[in-house]
PDB file of N, H, CA, C and O in Angstrom:
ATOM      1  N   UNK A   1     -43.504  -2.151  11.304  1.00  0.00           N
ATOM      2  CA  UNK A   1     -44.863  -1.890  10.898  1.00  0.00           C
ATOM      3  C   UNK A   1     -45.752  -1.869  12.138  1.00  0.00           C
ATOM      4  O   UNK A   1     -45.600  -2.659  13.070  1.00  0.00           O
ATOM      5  N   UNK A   2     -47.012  -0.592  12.085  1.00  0.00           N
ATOM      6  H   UNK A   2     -47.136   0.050  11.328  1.00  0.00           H
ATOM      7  CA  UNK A   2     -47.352  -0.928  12.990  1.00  0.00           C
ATOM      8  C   UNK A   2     -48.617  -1.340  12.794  1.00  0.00           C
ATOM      9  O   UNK A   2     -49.192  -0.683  11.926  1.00  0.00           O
ATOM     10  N   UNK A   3     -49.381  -2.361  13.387  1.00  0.00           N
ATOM     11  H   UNK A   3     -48.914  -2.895  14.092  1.00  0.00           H
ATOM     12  CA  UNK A   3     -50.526  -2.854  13.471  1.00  0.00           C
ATOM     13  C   UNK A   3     -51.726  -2.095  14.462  1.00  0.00           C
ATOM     14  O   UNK A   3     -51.580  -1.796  15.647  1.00  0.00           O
ATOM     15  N   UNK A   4     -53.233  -1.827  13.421  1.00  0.00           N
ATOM     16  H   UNK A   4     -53.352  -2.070  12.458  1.00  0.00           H
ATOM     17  CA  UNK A   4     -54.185  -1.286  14.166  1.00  0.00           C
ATOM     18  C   UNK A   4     -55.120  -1.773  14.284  1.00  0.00           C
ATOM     19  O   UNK A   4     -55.711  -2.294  13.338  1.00  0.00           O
ATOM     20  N   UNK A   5     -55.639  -1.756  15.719  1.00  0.00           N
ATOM     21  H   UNK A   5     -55.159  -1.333  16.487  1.00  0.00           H
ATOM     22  CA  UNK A   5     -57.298  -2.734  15.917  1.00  0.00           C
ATOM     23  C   UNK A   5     -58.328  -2.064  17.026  1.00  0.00           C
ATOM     24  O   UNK A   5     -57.922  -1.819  18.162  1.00  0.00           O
ATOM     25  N   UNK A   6     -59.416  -1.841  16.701  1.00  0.00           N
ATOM     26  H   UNK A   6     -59.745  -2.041  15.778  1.00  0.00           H
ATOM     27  CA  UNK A   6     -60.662  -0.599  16.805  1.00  0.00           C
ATOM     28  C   UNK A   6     -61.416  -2.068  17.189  1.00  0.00           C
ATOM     29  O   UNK A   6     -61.360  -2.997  16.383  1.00  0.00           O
ATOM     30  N   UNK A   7     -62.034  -2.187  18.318  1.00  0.00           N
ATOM     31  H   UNK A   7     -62.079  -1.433  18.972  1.00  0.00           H
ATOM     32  CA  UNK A   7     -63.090  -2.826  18.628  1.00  0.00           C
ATOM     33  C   UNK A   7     -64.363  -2.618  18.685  1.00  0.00           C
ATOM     34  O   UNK A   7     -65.298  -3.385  18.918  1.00  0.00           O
ATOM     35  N   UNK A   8     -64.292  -0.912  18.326  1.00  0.00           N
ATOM     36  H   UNK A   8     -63.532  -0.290  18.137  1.00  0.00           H
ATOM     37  CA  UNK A   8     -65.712  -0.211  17.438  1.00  0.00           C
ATOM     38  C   UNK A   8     -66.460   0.022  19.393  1.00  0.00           C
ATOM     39  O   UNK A   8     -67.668   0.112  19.610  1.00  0.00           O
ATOM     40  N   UNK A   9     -65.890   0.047  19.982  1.00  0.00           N
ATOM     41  H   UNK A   9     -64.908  -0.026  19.806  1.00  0.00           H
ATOM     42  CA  UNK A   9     -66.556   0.086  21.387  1.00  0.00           C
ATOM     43  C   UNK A   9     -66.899   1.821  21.832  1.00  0.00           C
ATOM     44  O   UNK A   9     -67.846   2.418  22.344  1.00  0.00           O
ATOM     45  N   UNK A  10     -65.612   2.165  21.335  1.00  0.00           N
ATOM     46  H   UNK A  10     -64.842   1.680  20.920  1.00  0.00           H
ATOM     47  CA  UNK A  10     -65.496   3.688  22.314  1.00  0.00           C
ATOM     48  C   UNK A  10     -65.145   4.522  22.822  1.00  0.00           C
ATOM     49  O   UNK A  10     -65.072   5.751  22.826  1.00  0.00           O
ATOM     50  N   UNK A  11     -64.798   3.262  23.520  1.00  0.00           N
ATOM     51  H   UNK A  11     -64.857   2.264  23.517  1.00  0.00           H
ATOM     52  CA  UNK A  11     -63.991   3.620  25.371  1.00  0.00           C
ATOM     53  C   UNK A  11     -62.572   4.130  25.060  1.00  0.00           C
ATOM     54  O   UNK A  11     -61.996   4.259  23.980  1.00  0.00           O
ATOM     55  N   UNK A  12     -62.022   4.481  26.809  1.00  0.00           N
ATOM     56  H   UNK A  12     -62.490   4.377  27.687  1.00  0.00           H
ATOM     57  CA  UNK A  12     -60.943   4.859  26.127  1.00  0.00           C
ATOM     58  C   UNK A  12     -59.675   3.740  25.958  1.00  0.00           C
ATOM     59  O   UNK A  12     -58.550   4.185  25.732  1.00  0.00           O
ATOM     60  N   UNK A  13     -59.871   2.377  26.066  1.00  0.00           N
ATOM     61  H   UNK A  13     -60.785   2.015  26.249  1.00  0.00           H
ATOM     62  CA  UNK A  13     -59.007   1.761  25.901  1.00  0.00           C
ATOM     63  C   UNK A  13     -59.447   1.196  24.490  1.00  0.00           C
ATOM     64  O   UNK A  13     -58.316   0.811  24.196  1.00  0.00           O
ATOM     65  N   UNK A  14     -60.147   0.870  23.469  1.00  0.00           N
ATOM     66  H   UNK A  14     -61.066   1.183  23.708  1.00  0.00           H
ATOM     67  CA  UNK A  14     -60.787   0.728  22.504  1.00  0.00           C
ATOM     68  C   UNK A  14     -59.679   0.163  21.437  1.00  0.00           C
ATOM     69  O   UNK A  14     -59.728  -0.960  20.935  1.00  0.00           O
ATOM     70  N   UNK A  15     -58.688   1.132  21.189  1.00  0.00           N
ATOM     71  H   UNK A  15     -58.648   2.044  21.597  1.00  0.00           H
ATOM     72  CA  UNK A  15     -57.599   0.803  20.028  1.00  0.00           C
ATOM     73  C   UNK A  15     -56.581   0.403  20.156  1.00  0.00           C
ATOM     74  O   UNK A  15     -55.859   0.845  21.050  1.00  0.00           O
ATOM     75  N   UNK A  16     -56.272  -0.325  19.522  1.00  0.00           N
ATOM     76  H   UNK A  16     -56.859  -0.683  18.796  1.00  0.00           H
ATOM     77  CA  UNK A  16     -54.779  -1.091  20.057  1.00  0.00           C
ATOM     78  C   UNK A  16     -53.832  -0.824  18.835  1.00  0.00           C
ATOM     79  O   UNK A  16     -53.974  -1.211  17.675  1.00  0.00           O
ATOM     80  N   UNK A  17     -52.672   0.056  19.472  1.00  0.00           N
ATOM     81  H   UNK A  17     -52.557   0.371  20.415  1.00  0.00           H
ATOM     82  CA  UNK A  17     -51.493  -0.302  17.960  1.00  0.00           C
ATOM     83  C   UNK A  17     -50.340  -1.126  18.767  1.00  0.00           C
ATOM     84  O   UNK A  17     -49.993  -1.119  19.948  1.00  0.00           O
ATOM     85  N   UNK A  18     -49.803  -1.992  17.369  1.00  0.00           N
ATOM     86  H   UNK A  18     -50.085  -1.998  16.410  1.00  0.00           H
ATOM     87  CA  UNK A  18     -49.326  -2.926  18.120  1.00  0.00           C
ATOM     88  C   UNK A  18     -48.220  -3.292  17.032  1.00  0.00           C
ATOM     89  O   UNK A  18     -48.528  -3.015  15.874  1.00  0.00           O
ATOM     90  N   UNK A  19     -46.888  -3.918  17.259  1.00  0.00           N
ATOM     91  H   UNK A  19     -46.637  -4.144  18.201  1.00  0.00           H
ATOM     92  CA  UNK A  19     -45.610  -4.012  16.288  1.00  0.00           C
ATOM     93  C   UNK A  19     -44.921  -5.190  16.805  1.00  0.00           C
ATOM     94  O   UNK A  19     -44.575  -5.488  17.949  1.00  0.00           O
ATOM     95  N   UNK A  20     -44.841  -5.608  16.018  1.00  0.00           N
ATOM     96  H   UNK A  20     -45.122  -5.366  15.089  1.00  0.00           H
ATOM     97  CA  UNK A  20     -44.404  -7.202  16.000  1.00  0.00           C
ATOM     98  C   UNK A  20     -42.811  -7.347  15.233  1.00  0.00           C
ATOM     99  O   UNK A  20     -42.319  -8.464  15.389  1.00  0.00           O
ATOM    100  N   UNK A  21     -42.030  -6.439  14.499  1.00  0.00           N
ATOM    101  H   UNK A  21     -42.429  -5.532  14.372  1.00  0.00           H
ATOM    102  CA  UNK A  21     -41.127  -6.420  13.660  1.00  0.00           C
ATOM    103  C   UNK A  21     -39.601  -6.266  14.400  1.00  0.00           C
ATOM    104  O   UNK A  21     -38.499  -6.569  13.942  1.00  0.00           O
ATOM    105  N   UNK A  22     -39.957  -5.678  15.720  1.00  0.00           N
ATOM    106  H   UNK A  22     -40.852  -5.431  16.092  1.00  0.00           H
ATOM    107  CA  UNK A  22     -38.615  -5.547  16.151  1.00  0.00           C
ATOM    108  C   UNK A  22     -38.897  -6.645  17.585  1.00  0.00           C
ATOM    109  O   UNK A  22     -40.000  -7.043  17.961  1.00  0.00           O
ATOM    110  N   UNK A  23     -37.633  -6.947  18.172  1.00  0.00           N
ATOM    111  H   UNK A  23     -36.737  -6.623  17.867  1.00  0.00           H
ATOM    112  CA  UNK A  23     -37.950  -8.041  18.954  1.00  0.00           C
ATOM    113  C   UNK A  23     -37.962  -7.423  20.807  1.00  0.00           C
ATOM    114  O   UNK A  23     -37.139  -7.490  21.720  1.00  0.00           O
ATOM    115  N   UNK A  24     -39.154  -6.925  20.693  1.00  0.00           N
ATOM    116  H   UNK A  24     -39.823  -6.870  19.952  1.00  0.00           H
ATOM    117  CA  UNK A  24     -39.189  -6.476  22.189  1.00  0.00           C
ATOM    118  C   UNK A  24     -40.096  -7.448  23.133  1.00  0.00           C
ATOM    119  O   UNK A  24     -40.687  -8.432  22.687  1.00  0.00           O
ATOM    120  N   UNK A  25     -40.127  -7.025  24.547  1.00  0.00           N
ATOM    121  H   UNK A  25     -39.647  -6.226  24.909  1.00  0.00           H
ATOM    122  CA  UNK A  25     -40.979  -7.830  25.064  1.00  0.00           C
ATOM    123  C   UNK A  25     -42.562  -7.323  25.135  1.00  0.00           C
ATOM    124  O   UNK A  25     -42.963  -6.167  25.001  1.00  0.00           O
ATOM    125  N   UNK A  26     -43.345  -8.523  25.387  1.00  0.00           N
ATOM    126  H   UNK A  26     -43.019  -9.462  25.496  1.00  0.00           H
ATOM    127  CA  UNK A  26     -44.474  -8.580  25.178  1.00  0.00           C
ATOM    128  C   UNK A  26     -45.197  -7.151  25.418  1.00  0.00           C
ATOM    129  O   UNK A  26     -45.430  -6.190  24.686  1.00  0.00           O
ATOM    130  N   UNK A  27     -45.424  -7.425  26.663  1.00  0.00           N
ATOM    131  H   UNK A  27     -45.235  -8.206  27.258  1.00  0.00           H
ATOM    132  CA  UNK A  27     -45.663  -5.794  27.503  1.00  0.00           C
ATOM    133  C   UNK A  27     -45.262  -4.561  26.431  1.00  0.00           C
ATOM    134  O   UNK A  27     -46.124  -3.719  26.180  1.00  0.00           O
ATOM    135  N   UNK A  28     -44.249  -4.494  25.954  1.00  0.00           N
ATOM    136  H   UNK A  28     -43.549  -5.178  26.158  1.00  0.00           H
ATOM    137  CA  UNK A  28     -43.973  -2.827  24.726  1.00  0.00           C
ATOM    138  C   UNK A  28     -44.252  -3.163  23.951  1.00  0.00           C
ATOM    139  O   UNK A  28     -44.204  -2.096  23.339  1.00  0.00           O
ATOM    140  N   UNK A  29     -44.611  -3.905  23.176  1.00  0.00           N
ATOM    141  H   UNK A  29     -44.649  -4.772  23.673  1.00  0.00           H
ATOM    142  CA  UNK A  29     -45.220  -4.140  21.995  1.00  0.00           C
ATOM    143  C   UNK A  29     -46.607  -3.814  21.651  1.00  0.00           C
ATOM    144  O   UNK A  29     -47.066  -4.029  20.529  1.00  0.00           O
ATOM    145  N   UNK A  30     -47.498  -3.121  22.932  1.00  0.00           N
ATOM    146  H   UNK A  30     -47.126  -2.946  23.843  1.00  0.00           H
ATOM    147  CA  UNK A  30     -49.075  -2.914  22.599  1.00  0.00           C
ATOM    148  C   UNK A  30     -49.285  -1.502  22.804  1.00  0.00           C
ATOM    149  O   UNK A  30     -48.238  -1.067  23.285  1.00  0.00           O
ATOM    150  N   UNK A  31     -49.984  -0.736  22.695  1.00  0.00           N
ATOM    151  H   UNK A  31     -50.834  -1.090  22.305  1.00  0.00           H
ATOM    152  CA  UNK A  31     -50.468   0.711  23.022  1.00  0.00           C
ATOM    153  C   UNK A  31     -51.931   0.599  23.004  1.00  0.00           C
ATOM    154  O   UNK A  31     -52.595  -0.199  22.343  1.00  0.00           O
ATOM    155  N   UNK A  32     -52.286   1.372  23.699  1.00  0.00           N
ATOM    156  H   UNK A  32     -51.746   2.020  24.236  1.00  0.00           H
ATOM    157  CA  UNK A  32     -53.861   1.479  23.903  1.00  0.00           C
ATOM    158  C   UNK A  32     -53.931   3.056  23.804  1.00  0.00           C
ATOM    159  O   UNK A  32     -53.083   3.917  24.038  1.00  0.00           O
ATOM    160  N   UNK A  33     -55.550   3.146  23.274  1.00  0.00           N
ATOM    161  H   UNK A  33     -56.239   2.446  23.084  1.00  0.00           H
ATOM    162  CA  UNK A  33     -55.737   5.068  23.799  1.00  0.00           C
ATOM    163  C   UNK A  33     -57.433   4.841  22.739  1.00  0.00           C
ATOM    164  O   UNK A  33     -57.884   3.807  22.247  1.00  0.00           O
ATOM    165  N   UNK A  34     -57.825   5.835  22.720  1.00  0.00           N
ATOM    166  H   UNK A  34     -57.458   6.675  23.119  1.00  0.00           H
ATOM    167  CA  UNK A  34     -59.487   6.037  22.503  1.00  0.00           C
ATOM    168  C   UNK A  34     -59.723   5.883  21.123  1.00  0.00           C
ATOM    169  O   UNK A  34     -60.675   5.323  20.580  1.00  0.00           O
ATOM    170  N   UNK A  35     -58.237   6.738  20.350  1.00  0.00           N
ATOM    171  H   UNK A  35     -57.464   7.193  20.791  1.00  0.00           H
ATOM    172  CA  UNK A  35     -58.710   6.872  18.872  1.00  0.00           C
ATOM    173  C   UNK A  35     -56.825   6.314  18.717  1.00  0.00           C
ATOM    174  O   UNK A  35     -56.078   5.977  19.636  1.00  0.00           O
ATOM    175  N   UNK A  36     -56.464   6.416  16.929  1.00  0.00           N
ATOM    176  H   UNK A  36     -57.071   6.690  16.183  1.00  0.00           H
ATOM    177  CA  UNK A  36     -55.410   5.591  16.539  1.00  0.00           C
ATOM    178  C   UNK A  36     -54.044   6.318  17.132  1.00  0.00           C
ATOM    179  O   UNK A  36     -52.990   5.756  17.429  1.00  0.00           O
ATOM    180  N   UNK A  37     -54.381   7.813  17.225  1.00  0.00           N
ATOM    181  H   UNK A  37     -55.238   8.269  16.984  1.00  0.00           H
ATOM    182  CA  UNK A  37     -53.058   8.768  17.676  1.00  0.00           C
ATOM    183  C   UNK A  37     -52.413   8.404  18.951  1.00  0.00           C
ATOM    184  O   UNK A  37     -51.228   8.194  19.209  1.00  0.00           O
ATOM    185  N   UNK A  38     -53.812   8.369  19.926  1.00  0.00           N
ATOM    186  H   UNK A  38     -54.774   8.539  19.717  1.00  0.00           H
ATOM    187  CA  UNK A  38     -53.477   7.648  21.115  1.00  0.00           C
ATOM    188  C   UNK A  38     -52.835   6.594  21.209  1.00  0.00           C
ATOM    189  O   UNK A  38     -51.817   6.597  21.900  1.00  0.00           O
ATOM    190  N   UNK A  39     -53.177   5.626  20.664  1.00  0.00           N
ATOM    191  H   UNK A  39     -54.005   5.623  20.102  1.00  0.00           H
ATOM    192  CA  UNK A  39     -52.509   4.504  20.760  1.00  0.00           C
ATOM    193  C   UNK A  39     -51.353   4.086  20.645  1.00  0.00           C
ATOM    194  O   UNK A  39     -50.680   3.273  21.279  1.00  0.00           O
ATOM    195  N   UNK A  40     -51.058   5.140  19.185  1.00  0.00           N
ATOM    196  H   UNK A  40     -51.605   5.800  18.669  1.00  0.00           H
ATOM    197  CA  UNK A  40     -49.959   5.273  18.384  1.00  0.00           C
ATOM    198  C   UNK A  40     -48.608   5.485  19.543  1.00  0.00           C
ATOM    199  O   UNK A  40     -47.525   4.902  19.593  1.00  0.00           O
ATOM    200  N   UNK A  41     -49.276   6.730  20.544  1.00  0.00           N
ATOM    201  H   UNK A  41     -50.155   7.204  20.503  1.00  0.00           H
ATOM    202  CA  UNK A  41     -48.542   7.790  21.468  1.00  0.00           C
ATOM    203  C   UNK A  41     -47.853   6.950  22.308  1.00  0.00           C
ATOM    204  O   UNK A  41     -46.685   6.914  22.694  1.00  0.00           O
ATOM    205  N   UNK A  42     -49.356   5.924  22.613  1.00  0.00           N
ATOM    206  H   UNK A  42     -50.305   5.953  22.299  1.00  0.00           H
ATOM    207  CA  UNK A  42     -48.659   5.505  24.141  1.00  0.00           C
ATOM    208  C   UNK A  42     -47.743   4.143  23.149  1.00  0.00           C
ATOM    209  O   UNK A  42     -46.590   3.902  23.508  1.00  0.00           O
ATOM    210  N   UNK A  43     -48.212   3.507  22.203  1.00  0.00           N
ATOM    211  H   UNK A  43     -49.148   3.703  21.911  1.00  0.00           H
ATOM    212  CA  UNK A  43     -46.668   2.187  21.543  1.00  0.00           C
ATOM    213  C   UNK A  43     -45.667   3.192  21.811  1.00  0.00           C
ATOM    214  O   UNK A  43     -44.852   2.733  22.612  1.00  0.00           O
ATOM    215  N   UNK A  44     -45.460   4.095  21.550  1.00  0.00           N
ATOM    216  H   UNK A  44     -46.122   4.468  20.900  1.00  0.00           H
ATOM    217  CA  UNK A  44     -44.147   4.992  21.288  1.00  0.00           C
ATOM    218  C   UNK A  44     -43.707   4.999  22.646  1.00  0.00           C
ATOM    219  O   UNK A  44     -42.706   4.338  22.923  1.00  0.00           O
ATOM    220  N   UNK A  45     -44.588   5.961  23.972  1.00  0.00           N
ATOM    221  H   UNK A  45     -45.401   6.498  23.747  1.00  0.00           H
ATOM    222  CA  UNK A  45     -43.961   5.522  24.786  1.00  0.00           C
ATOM    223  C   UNK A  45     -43.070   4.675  25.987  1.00  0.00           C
ATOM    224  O   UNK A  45     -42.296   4.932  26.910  1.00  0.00           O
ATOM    225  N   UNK A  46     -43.735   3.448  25.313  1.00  0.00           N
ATOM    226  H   UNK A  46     -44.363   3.239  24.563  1.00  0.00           H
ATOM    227  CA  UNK A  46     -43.777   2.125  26.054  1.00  0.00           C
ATOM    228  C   UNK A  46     -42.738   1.774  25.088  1.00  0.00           C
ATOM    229  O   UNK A  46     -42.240   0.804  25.660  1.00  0.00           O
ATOM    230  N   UNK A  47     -42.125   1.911  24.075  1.00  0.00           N
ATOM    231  H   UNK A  47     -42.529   2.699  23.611  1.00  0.00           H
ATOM    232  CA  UNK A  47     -40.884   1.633  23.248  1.00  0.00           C
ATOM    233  C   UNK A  47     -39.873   2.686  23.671  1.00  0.00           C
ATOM    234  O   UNK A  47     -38.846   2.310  24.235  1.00  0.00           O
ATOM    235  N   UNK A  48     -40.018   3.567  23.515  1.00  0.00           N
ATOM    236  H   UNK A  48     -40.852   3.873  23.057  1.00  0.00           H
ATOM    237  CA  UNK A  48     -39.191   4.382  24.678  1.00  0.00           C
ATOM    238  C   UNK A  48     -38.746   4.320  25.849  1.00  0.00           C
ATOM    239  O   UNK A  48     -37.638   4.595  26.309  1.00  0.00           O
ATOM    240  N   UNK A  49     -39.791   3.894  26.366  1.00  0.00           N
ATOM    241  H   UNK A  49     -40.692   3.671  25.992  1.00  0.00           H
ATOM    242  CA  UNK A  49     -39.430   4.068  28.028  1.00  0.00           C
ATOM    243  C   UNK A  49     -38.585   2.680  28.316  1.00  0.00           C
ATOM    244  O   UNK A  49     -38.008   2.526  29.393  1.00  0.00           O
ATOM    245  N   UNK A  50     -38.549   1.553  27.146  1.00  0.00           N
ATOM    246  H   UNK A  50     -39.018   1.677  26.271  1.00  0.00           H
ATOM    247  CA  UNK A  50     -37.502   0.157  27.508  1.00  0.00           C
ATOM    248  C   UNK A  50     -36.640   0.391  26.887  1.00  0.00           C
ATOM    249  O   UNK A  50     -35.608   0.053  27.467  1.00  0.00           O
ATOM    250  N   UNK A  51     -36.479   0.790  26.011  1.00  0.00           N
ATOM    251  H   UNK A  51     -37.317   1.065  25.540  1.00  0.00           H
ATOM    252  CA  UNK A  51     -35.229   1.827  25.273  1.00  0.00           C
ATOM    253  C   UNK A  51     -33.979   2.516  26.414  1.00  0.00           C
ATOM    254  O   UNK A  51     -32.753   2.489  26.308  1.00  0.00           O
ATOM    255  N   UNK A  52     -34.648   2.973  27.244  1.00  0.00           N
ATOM    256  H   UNK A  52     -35.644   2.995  27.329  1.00  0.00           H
ATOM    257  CA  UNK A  52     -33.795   4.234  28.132  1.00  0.00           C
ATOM    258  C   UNK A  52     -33.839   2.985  29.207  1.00  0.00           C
ATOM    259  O   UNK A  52     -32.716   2.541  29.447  1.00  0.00           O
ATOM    260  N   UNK A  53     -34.652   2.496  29.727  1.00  0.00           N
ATOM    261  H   UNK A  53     -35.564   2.857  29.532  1.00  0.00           H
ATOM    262  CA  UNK A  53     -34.300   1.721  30.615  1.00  0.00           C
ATOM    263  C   UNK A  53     -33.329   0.424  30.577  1.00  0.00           C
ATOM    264  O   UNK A  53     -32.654  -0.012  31.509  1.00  0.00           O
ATOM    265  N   UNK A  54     -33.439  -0.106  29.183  1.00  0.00           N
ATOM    266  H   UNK A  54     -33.987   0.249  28.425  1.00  0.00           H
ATOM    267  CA  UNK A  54     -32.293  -1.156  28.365  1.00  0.00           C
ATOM    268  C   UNK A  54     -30.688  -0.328  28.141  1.00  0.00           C
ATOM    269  O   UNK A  54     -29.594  -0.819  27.867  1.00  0.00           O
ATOM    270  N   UNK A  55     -30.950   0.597  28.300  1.00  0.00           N
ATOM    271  H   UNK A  55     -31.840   0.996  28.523  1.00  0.00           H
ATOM    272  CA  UNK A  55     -29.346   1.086  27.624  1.00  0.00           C
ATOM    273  C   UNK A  55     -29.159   2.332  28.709  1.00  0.00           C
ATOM    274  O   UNK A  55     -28.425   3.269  28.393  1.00  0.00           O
ATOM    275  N   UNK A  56     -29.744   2.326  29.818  1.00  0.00           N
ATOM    276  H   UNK A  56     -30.340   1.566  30.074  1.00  0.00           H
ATOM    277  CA  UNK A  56     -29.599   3.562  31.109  1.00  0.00           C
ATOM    278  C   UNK A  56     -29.520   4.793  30.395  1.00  0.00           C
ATOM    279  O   UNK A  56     -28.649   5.621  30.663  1.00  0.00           O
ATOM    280  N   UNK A  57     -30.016   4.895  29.877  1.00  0.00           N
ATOM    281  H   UNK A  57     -30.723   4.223  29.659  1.00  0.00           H
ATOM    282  CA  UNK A  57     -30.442   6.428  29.167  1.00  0.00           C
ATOM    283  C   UNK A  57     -31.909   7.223  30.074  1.00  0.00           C
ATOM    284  O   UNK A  57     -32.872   6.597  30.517  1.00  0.00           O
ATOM    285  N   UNK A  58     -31.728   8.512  30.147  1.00  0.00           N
ATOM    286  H   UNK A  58     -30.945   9.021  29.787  1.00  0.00           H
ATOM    287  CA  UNK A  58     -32.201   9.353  30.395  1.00  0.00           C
ATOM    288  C   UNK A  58     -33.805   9.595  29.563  1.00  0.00           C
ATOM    289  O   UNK A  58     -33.872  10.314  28.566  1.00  0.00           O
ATOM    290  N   UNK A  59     -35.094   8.852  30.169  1.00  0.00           N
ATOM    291  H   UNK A  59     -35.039   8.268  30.980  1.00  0.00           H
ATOM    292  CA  UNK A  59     -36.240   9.009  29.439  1.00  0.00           C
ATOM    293  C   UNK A  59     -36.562  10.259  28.975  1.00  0.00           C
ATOM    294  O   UNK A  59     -36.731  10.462  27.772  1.00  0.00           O
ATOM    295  N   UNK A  60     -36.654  11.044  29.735  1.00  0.00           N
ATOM    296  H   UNK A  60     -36.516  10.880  30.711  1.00  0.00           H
ATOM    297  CA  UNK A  60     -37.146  12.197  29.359  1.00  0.00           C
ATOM    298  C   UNK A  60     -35.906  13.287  28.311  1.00  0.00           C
ATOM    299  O   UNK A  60     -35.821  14.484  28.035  1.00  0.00           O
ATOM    300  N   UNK A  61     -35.286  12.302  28.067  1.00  0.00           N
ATOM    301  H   UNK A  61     -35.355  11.330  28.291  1.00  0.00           H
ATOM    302  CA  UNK A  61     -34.309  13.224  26.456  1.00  0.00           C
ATOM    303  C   UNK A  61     -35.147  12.688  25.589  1.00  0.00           C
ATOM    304  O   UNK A  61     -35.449  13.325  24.580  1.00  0.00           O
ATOM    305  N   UNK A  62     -35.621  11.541  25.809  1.00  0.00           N
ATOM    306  H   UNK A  62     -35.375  11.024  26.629  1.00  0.00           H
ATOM    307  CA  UNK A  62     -36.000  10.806  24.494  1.00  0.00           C
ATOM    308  C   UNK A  62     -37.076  11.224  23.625  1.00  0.00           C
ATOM    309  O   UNK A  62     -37.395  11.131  22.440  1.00  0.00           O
ATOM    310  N   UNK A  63     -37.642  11.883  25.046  1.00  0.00           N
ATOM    311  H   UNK A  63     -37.383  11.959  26.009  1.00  0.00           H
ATOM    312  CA  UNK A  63     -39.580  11.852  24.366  1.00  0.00           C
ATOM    313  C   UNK A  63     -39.503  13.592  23.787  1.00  0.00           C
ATOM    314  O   UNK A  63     -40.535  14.012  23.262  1.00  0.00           O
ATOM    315  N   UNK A  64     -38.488  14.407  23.874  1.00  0.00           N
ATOM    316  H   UNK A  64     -37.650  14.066  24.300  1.00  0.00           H
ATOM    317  CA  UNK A  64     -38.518  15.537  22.992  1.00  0.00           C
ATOM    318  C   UNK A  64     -38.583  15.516  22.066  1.00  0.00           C
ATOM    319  O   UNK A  64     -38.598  16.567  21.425  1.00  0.00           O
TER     320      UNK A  64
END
């Protein structure tokens, strides 16, 4: 599940999605970006990018 939080500010760090259900470290567990897509984008890539780096996989297959 992922969790969303809008500090109603603005900016572009403003929204946070954030997932608590699978057991990663702290650091991949948050995304930031302006509005919820963003945020959404960058959790994904920051779960990705320890993904490929945990199991030596090739990042850039992943994010196609």
């Amino acid at each position: 599940m992922v969790k969303m939080y809008n500090d109603g500010k603005g900016q572009p760090q403003s929204v946070e999605a954030s997932t608590t259900d699978v057991d990663l470290p702290a650091s991949v567990n948050y995304g930031h970006g302006a509005d919820e897509a963003e945020a959404v984008a960058d959790l994904r890539r920051r779960v990705l990018a320890y993904t490929a780096s945990r199991y030596g996989l090739d990042f850039t297959v992943l994010i196609r």
